[in-house]
C-alpha positions, -999 to +999 in steps of 0.1 A: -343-481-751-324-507-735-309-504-699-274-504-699-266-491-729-270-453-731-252-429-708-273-403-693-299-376-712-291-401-745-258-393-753-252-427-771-217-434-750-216-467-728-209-455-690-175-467-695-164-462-725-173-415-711-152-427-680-117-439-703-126-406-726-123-384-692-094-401-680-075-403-715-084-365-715-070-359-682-037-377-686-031-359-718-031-324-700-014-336-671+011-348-697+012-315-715+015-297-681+047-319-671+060-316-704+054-276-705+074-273-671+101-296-675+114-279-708+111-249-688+129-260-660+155-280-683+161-245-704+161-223-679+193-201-673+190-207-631+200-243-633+234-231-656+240-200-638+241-218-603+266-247-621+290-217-628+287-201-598+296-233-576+324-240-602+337-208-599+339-208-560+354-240-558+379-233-585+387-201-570+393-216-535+419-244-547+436-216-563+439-198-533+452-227-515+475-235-542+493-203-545+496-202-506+509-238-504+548-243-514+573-267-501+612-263-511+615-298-516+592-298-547+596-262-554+590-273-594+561-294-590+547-265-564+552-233-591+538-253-620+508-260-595+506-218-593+511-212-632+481-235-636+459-219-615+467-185-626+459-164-660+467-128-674+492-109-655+490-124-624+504-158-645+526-134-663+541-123-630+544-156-618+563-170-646+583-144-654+600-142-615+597-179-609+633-186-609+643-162-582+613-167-565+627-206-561+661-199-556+649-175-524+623-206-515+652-230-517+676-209-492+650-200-467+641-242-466+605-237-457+573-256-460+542-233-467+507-250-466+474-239-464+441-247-459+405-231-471+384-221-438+356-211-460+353-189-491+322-170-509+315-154-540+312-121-539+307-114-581+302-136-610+293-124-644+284-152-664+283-139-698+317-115-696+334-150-676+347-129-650+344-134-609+353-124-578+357-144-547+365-139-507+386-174-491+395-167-453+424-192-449+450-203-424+488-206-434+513-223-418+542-219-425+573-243-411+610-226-411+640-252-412+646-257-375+612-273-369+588-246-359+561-238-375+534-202-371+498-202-383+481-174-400+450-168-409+443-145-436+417-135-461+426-128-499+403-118-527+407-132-556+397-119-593+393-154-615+387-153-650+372-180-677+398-195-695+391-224-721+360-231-698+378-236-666+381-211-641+415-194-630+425-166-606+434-137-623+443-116-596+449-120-558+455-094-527+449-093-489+415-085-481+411-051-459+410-063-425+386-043-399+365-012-405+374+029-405+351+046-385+345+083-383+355+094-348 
């Protein structure tokens, strides 16, 4: 036998030649392994789920600011800003009372604006494309004479998937306050 040229107890394979098998070996189940996760990770419903749930929130927010926001010198541009972030009844309801809404926006000659304090979801079902979301938000609200108040309210909102975007559905005051048993 010649040194050098055998591995160990005879197997026939050149030092080198075992050491390029092993690693070759190992990088093909380190590959495997990688490739096992990421199509888990890249299939995996979590990922989707948490898109929807942040584009939910952030659609229902600008909703909420949009129908609290209304100035009578664009009263137009300020309702079709409403009927576009609104669906179902509630967009029904808008529509259909819009022009005496306007003409009661144009007397009073006020400037309504709001602005999102912060917001959460409280419900999102995915599959049925239905949400629900909480927006505290401060109002101000400037009458013709120069004075203005602020506000601050909370609303729920009910939004609803429409053509893959989200829109608010519904919208009420939020119970202020707890009832306690006295």
């Amino acid at each position: 036998m010649r040194r050098g040229t055998r591995g160990p107890a005879g197997l026939g394979a050149p030092p080198l030649t075992a050491l390029a098998v092993a690693l070759a070996l190992t990088a093909a189940g380190f590959g495997t392994w990688a490739g096992r996760d990421w199509y888990a990770a890249a299939h995996d419903g979590t990922a989707g789920y948490a898109e929807q749930r942040d584009a939910a929130l952030a659609a229902g927010e600008q909703a909420v600011q949009n129908l609290n926001t209304l100035d009578h010198r664009s009263i137009s541009r300020g309702l079709d800003l409403w009927e576009s972030s609104t669906t179902g009844e509630l967009h029904e309801q808008l529509a259909s009372g819009r022009d005496e809404f306007a003409a009661k926006v144009r007397t009073a000659k006020t400037v309504t604006t709001a602005k999102v304090l912060s917001g959460a979801l409280t419900e999102l079902d995915d599959r049925a494309g239905r949400a629900r979301v909480l927006v505290a938000l401060r109002v101000t609200v400037k009458a013709p004479g120069g004075a203005s108040t602020d506000k601050d309210s909370r609303m729920l909102g009910e939004l609803t998937r429409t053509d893959g975007h989200w829109k608010l559905s519904a919208l009420g005051q939020a119970p202020v306050g707890g009832t306690s048993a006295g």
